[in-house]
C-alpha positions, -999 to 999 in steps of 0.1 A, spaced: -190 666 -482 -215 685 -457 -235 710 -464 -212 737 -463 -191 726 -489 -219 737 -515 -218 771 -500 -180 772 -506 -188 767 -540 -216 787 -542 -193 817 -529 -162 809 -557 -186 806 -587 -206 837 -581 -184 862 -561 -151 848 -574 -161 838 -608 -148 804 -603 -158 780 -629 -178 748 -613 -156 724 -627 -123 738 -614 -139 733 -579 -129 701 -558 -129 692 -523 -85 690 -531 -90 721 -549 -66 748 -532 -66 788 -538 -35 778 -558 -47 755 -584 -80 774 -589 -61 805 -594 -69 827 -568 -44 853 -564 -32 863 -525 -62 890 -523 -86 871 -536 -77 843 -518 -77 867 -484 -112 887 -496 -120 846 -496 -110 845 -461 -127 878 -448 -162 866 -466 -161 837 -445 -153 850 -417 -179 874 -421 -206 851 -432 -201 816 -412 -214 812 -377 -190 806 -352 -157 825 -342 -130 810 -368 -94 822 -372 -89 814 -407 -53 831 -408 -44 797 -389 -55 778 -419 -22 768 -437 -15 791 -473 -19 753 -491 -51 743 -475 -78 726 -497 -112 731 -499 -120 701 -482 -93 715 -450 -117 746 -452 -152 727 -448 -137 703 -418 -121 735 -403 -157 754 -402 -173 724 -388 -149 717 -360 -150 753 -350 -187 747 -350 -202 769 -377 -228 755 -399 -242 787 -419 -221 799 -442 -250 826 -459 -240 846 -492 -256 879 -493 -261 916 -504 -228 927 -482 -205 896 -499 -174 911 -518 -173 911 -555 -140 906 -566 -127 888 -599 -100 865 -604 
């Protein structure tokens, strides 16, 4: 995975709560139990925080985390920063 994939995770385990076992590149909000808020908060942070202009509402409701990564790449954002303004939000 590139190096955005490590932010993904760095995002679920410490805003999300997400244990680091649970995520997997075929890991999907679904199986790691993200409920449809969470899952959109999800969507908002990276929108917020990843460079580029990406419409993540066109990302399909089943998309894994690996669909994510290549999806932020092709739309050309690289930085994906977690900071002081990320949501906190809980399972």
């Amino acid at each position: 995975m590139s190096a955005i994939h490590p932010k993904i995770t760095e995002v679920l385990t410490h805003i999300f709560k997400v244990p680091v076992g649970e995520i997997r590149p075929d890991s999907t909000m679904d199986s790691l139990e993200m409920d449809s808020l969470a899952a959109a908060e999800f969507a908002v942070l990276l929108r917020e925080t990843a460079a580029g202009d990406q419409d993540f509402d066109r990302l399909p409701k089943n998309a894994t985390l690996a669909d994510i990564t290549r999806f932020i790449e092709a739309a050309g954002g690289g930085a994906l920063v977690v900071g002081e303004s990320a949501m906190s939000s809980a399972r």
